[in-house]
C-alpha positions in Angstrom: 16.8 -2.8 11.8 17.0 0.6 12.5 17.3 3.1 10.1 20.4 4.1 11.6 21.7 0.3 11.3 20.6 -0.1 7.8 23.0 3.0 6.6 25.9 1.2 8.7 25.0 -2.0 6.8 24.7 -0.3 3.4 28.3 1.2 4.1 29.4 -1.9 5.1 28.2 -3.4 1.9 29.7 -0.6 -0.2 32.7 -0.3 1.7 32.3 4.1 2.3 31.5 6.7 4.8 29.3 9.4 5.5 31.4 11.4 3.4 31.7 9.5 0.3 28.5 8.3 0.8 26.3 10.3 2.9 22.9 10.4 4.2 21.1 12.3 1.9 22.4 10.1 -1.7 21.4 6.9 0.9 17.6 8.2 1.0 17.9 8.9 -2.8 18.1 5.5 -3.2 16.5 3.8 -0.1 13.4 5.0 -0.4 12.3 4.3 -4.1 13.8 1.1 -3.6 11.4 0.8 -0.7 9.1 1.5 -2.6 10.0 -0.8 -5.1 9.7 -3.7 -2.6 6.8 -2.6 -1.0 4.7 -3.0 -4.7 6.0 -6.3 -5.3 5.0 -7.7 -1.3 1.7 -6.5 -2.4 1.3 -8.2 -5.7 2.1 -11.6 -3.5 0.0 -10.5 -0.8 -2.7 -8.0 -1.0 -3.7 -7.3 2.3 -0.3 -7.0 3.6 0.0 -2.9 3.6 -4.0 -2.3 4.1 -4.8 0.6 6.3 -8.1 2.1 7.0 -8.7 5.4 6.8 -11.2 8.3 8.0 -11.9 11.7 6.7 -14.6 13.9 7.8 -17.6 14.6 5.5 -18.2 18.1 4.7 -21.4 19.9 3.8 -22.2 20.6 0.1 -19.3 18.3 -0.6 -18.8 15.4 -2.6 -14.8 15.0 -3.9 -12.6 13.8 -1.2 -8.9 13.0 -2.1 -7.4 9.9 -1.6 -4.0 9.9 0.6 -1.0 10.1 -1.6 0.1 7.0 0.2 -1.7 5.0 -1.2 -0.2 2.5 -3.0 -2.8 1.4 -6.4 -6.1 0.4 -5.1 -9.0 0.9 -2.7 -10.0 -2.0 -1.2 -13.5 -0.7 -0.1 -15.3 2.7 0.4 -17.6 3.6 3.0 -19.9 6.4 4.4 -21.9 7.8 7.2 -24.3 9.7 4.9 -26.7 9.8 7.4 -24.4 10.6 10.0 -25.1 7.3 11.4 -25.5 4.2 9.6 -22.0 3.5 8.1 -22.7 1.7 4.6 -20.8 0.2 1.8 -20.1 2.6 -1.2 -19.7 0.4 -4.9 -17.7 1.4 -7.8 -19.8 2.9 -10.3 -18.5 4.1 -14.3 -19.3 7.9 -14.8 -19.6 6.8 -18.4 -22.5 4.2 -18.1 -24.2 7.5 -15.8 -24.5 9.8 -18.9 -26.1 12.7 -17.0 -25.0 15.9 -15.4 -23.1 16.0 -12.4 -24.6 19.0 -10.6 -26.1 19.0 -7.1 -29.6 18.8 -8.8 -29.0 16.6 -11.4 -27.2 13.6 -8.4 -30.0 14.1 -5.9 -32.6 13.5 -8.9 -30.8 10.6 -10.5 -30.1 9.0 -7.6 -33.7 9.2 -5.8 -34.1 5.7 -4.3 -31.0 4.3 -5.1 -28.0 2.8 -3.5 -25.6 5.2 -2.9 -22.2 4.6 -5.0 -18.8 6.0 -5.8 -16.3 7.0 -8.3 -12.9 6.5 -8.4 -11.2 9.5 -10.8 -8.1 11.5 -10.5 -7.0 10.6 -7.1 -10.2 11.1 -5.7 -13.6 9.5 -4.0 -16.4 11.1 -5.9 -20.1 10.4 -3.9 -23.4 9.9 -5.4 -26.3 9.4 -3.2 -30.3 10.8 -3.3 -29.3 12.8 -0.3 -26.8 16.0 0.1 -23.9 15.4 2.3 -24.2 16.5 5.1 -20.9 17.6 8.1 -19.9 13.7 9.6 -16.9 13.4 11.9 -15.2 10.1 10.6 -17.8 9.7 8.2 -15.4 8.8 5.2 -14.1 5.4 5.8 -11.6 3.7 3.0 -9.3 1.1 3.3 -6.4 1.1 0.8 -2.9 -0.8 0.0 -0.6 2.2 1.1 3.2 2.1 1.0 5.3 2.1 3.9 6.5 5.2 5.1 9.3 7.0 3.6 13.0 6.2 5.8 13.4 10.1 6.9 16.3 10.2 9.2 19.3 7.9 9.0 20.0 8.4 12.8 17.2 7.6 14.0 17.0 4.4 16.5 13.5 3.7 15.8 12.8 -0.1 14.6 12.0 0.2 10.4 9.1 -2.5 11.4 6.8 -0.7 13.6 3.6 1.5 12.2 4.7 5.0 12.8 0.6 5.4 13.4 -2.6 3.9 12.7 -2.7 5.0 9.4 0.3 3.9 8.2 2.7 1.1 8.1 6.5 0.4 8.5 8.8 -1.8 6.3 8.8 -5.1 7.5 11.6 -6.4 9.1 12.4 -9.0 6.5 13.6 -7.1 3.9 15.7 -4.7 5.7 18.8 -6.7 4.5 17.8 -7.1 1.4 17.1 -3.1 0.9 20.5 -2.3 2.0 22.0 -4.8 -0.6 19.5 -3.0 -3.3 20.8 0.0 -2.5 24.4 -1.5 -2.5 23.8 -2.8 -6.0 22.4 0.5 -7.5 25.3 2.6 -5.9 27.9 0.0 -7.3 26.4 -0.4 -10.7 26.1 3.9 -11.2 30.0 4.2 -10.3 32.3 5.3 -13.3 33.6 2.4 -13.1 31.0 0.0 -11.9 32.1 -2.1 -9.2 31.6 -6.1 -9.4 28.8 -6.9 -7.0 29.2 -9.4 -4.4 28.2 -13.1 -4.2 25.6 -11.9 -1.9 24.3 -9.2 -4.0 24.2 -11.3 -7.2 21.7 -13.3 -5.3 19.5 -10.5 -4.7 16.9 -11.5 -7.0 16.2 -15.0 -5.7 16.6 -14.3 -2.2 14.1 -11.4 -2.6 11.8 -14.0 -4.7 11.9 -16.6 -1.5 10.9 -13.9 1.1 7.9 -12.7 -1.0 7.1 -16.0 -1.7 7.2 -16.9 2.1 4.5 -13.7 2.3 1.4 -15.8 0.3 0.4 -18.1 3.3 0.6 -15.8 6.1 -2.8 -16.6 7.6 -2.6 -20.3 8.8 -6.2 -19.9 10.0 -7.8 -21.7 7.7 -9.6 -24.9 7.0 -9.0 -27.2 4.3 -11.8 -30.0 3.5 -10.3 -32.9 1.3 -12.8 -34.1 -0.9 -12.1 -37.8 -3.0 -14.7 -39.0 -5.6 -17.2 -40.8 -4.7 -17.3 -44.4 -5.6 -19.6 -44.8 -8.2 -18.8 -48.9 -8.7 -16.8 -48.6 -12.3 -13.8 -50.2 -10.4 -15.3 -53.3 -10.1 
C-alpha cells in the first residue's frame, strides 16, 4: 500500500474523514504502531531490518554516534584504521579495561593488540595501538534499524520499498494489519469506546501468523538427516 491508501483504509475501518480524523492524529498513531510491529518482526527474524552503514573516520577522533534509527543492536562493527584494510571491531567491557581513557593512556594499552570497541550511550567508542586517522567510509556497522517513519499521508509511494540504502520500508504484509492497529487504538480512546470489529478482534493472531510466516525466509539451506547407526541390539 501506499501511504495514501492506508489512511483511506484506516478511514474505512473507522468509518471518518479527514476532518474527524485527519492526517496528522493518523501519524500519531501510525507510526509508533509501526514501530511497534517493526520490533516484534525482528524478535522472529533478526536480519530482517539490517542495514549497513558508513561514516567517515575523523582525525584525533574516537566516539562516533550510532544512527537514531537503529532499532536495539549492532550486528557487527568495522574499521579502516589504516585507511585500507577494513577489519572486524569486537565488543569489549570498559569495566574489565580499568585504565584511563586518554589518547596516551589507549595507544599504550593497546600496543599490539587487536583493535576493539565499545558500545555506551548511543555511541561506537574505538580502541586501537594507533590514532585515527581521516578515512572516507572507514566506519562500517550493520545494525537492526526501524523502518522509516510514514511522513505524508498523500504520498503515492509503495510503504515497501527502501526509501535509500540505508534504510528500509514497511513491508508489505503488514500494511493491513497497521491500519486495523490503528483502527483499534482510535476506537478503544473514543469517550465512548467503540466495539471493534470481527476483523479487528483478530488482530492479535493474524499478526502472530504473519510473523510467524517471517522465521523461514531463506529456503536456501540444506538439511542432512541423520538416523542411528545400527549397533545390533535389535537383534
Amino acid at each position: 500500500m501506499t501511504p495514501a491508501q492506508i489512511a483511506s483504509l484506516i478511514r474505512s475501518y473507522t468509518r471518518t474523514n479527514s476532518s474527524s480524523f485527519t492526517d496528522a492524529e493518523i501519524l500519531e498513531l501510525a507510526n509508533p504502531f509501526k514501530d511497534e510491529i517493526a520490533s516484534e518482526i525482528s524478535q522472529a527474524n533478526e536480519d530482517y531490518f539490517v542495514r549497513t552503514f558508513l561514516a567517515n573516520l575523523r582525525a584525533g577522533q574516537r566516539e562516533y554516534s550510532i544512527p537514531n534509527n537503529v532499532m536495539n543492536n549492532l550486528k557487527y562493527v568495522e574499521a579502516k584504521l589504516d585507511g585500507t584494510k577494513q577489519q572486524r571491531l569486537d565488543e569489549f567491557d570498559l569495566n574489565t579495561y580499568r585504565q584511563a581513557t586518554d589518547e596516551t593512556t589507549i595507544l599504550a594499552q593497546f600496543a599490539g593488540r587487536k583493535p576493539a570497541m565499545d558500545l555506551s550511550g548511543g555511541s561506537i567508542f574505538i580502541y586501537s595501538d594507533s590514532a585515527i586517522i581521516d578515512v572516507t567510509d572507514g566506519l562500517i556497522a550493520a545494525a537492526v534499524i526501524f523502518p522509516d517513519d510514514i511522513a505524508d499521508l498523500t504520498s503515492t509511494t509503495e510503504m515497501s520499498i527502501d526509501p535509500t540504502a540505508y534504510s528500509c520500508g514497511f513491508p508489505r504484509q503488514f500494511h493491513e494489519l497497521l491500519a486495523r492497529r490503528v483502527s483499534i487504538a482510535w476506537k478503544s480512546a473514543r469517550p465512548k469506546p467503540i466495539p471493534l470489529s470481527e476483523k479487528e478482534q483478530m488482530y492479535e493472531i493474524d499478526l502472530t501468523r504473519k510473523i510467524e510466516a517471517l522465521k523461514g525466509l531463506n529456503l536456501d539451506r540444506t538439511l542432512v538427516a541423520t538416523m542411528p547407526s545400527d549397533d545390533g541390539q535389535d537383534y
